[in-house]
Steps between C-alpha positions, in 0.01 A plus 500: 500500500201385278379163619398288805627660815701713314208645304359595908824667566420679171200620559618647835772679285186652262353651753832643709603605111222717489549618889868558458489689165218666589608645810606806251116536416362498853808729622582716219797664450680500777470109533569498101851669575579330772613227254812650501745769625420751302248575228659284182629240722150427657346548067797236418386251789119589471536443101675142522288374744191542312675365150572192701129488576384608189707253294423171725144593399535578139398253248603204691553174352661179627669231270351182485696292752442790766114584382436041586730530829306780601164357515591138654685679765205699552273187499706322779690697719376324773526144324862532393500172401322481244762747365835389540560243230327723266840645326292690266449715813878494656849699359685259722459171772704364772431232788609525810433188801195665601346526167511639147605953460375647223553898366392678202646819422357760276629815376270772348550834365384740185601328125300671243306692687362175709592418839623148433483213747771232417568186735887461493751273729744777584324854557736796599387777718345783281706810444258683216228718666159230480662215443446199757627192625260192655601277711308190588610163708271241655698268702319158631546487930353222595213218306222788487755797600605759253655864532451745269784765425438802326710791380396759214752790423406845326737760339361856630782731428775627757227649794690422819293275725532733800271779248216311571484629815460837451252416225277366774584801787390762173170252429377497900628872547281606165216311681500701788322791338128576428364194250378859253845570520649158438238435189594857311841449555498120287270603254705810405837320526374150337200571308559244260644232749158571729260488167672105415511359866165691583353216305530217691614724843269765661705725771109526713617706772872606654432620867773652727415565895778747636619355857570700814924403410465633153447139355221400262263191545432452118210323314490382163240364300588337167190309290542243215291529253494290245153616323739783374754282437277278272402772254905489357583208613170276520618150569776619782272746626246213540777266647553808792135485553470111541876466754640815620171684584359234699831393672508603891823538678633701832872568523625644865840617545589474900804523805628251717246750722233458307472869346384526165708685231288414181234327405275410160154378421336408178102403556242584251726640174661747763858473606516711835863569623525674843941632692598822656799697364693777612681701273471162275650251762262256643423500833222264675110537458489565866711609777801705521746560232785231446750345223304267321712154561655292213314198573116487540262256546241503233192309474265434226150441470340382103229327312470442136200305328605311239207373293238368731757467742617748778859468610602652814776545802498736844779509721781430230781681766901530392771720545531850262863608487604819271898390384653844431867507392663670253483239256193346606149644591220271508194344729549183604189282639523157679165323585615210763157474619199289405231733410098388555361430206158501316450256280204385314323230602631255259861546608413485879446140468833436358819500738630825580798412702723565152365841548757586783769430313611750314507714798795256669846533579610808297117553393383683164768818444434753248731835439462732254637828433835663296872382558816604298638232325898458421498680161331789695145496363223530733270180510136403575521242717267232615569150669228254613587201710252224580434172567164320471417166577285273189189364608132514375443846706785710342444314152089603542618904582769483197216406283263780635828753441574362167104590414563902597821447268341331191249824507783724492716323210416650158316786427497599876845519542549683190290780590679517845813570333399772270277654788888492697703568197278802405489654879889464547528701139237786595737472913850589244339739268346700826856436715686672186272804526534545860853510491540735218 
């Protein structure tokens, strides 16, 4: 999604875009075929993945009800009430005895060579590889209550779910070898894909320590530069420089033990990501060899500044579960947990006790990952569920997002979706050669 809290749930997708359609780059071949059974089956699912990419970032352009909507949801999704007698914003409203419901749907897709947003009432799941559906309700809880429910749907082809698996075994088992070995084997396979994405991402280093069991404890080193970026793409490559190249976070993947299977750290324009794999199945950082468990705990340390201000939180803690089914293969976090926060000084003399609620009852739940619909295409999936509290604290932090967002609408964003539309094109064209 585009705006408010969806727009944070989209800029998570960005980045795992770029992780999950990249995994070809960083593993080559193998993890290039391991798209499908056999060599035009994994082209086929490869191909339509990145055309669903490459079209949701190709000349993008929102009609005029969707392109106002966007922008006031962005402005205050945390003060939803300044938004829901706005029906410029809204497809359709109800009231229920708690309150007023309100949903906008939006359906988007390639029409003359422009991906098209259109806000529409009655949105049917996409069936034609890129198209979307968006799905947005607000529903009012309580006086100051409101839960946000997100859902945004995109046509990827016919991959089976379950593939992504052995897209991931191929991408840690290709990581296991020599980093010299690792960096001829991309360049030669995806020389154009590696020339587009080098721009803005810099494999550093890829380090592989063989274990007494056979296993190796892998290091990888990817930087963001957007000094590089800037030369084609000045005003987004200035935009990386200003929010993503500052931003701090620390993402640990852990058992009800307390082993660690994974982990990630981005400090200083560096994004350092650390797991041991054997024969490309996970296994924990330390200790002895085991099946890595469906549900982890995963906790999360970040800090973004924001203008003058920095915006921080350590000890955000919630549960990591990896849903694999046939149909259905996705990551599923729930954050139940009130984090600590670090706030600027302004804010800490406003009440913070709205701060905890999002992370009641149910708490904040995001999935994402690919699910087969009924007509048998393979979606994109991501939901976001959340409920925030109004008051001057959570109004304050929506203004301080909406100021990150205001940079990024216009020319920004424009240049972000050629830089993506471009890389996805040079990721086909190198995918069709390989496969030959």
């Amino acid at each position: 999604m585009v705006s408010g809290l969806p727009r944070r749930a989209r800029c998570a997708l960005t980045w795992l875009t770029l992780t999950a359609l990249g995994a070809p780059l960083a593993g080559c071949r193998n993890t290039a075929l391991a798209f499908g059974a056999d060599t035009p089956a994994a082209k086929r699912h490869l191909d339509d993945l990145a055309e669903a990419f490459e079209a949701r970032f190709t000349n993008v352009a929102r009609t005029p009800k969707f392109a106002y909507g966007r922008m006031r949801l962005a402005r205050y999704a945390f003060a939803p009430s300044k938004l829901v007698n706005d029906s410029a914003v809204w497809t359709s409203a109800q009231s229920t005895t708690t309150g007023a419901v309100r949903q906008l749907g939006i359906q988007a897709g390639m029409v003359n060579n422009q991906f098209l947003f259109t806000s529409r009432r009655d949105v049917a799941s996409p069936v034609r590889v890129g198209d979307e559906r968006h799905l947005i309700e607000v529903t009012q809880k309580s006086e100051d209550d409101w839960a946000w429910h997100t859902v945004v749907e995109h046509a990827v082809g016919t991959m089976p779910p379950a593939r992504m698996n052995d897209v991931f075994r191929g991408l840690f088992g290709a990581l296991e070898r020599p980093g010299a070995a690792v960096r001829a084997d991309y360049r030669a396979a995806f020389p154009r894909t590696a020339q587009s994405l080098g721009r803005m991402l810099v494999i550093d280093s890829v380090g592989a320590v063989r274990q007494p069991d056979g296993s190796s404890l892998v290091t990888t080193r990817i930087r963001i530069d957007g000094k590089t970026l800037a030369r084609t793409y000045p005003d987004y490559g200035k935009y990386i420089q200003k929010y993503i190249e500052p931003a701090q976070y620390h993402w640990r993947f852990t058992d009800r033990a307390g082993g660690l299977w994974f982990e990630a750290r981005a400090v200083q324009k560096v994004l350092t990501i650390r797991f041991r794999s054997l024969n490309g199945t996970l296994q924990p950082i330390e200790g002895a060899a085991r099946r890595m468990p469906d549900t982890l705990t995963v906790a999360v340390d970040g800090a973004a500044k924001i203008g003058m201000f920095t915006v921080g939180a350590s000890d955000v803690v919630g549960e990591f579960v990896h849903l694999d089914t046939p149909k259905d293969n996705a990551w599923i976090f729930r954050f139940a947990r009130e984090p600590h926060w670090d706030l600027p000084l302004i804010a800490e003399r406003l009440l913070r006790a709205p701060l905890r609620r999002p992370f009641e009852g149910r708490g904040v739940y995001f999935k994402i990952g690919f699910r087969t619909a009924e007509q048998g295409q393979t979606l994109s999936e991501r939901i976001l569920d959340m409920t925030v509290r109004e008051s001057a604290i959570m109004r304050f932090l929506g203004n301080l997002g909406f100021t990150a967002i205001s940079d990024y609408a216009g020319k920004v964003e424009e240049q972000e979706n050629h830089f993506f539309s471009e890389t996805l094109r040079a990721l086909r064209t190198d995918m069709a050669a390989l496969t030959r």
